[in-house]
N, C-alpha and C positions, 0 to 999 in steps of 0.2 A: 504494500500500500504506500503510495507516495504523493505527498501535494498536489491539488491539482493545475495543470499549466496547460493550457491550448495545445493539441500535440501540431506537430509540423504538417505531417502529411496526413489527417485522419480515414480510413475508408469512408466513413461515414458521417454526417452531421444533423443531429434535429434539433431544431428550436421552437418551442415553445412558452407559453406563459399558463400559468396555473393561476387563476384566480380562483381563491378561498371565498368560502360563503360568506366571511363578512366582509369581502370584498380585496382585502388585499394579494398585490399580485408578487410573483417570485417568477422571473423568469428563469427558464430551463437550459442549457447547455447540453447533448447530450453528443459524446462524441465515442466513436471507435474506432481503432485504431487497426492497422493491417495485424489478421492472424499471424507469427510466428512461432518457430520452435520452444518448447518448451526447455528449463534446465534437467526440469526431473522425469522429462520424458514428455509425450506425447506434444499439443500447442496451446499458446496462451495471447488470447486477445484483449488490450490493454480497454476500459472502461471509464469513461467521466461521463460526471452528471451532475457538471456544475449548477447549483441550484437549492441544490438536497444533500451535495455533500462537498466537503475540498479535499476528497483523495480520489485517485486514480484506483483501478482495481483488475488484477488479471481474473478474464474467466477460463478458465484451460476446460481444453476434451482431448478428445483423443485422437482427431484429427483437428485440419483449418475447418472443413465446414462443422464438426459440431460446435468447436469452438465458435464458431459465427452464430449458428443457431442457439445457443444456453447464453451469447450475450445480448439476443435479440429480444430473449426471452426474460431476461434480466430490466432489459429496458422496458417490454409492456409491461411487468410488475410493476414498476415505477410508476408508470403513469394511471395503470389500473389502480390503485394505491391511493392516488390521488382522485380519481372518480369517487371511487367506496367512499372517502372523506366528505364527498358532495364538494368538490372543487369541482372548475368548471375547465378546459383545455382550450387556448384559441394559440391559432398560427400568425405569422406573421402578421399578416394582414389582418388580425383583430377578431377574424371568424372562427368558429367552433371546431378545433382539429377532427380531422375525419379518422379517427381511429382507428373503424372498421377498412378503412383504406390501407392503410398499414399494417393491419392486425385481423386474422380471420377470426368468425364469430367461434366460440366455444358453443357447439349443441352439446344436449345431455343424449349420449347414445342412448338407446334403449334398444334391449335385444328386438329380434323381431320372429314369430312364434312360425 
């Protein structure tokens, strides 16, 4: 875990802003960084989310792409987190981030007979 700083090259960047029910907002930084090798084996993809925290955070799997997928997954926690709070999610442009855009819906499987 290390302070958080802008990374140089991030794979990825979202920005949003969290506004709290009683209205105040916390803009959101969230950045990821290119999957690499890990030390202790398998890869680890570097994590900020400035906003909600000042440290940076490796998510390691066992390859690049799971490690992409458990830090994707790491990111809709964050913001799903912030919904369940009744906070509300707007993109740059002030409107309602499209979530379901980014994030497929969770169904409740149910067997089928």
């Amino acid at each position: 875990v290390r302070p958080t700083t802008h990374m140089d090259a991030p794979l990825a960047i979202l920005e949003v802003v969290e506004v709290a029910a009683d209205g105040s907002r916390t803009p959101l930084c969230i950045e990821l960084a290119q999957p690499r090798p890990h030390e202790r084996g398998g890869w680890a993809c570097l994590i900020s989310v400035d906003g909600y925290d000042r440290y940076t955070k490796d998510i390691t799997g066992e390859d690049s792409m799971q490690t992409i997928c458990l830090a994707l997954r790491f990111v809709r926690l964050h913001l799903e987190l912030a919904l369940a709070r009744g906070s509300r999610l707007l993109d740059d442009e002030g409107a309602d981030f499209p979530f379901h855009a980014y994030f497929e819906r969770v169904v409740d499987e149910k067997p089928t007979a």
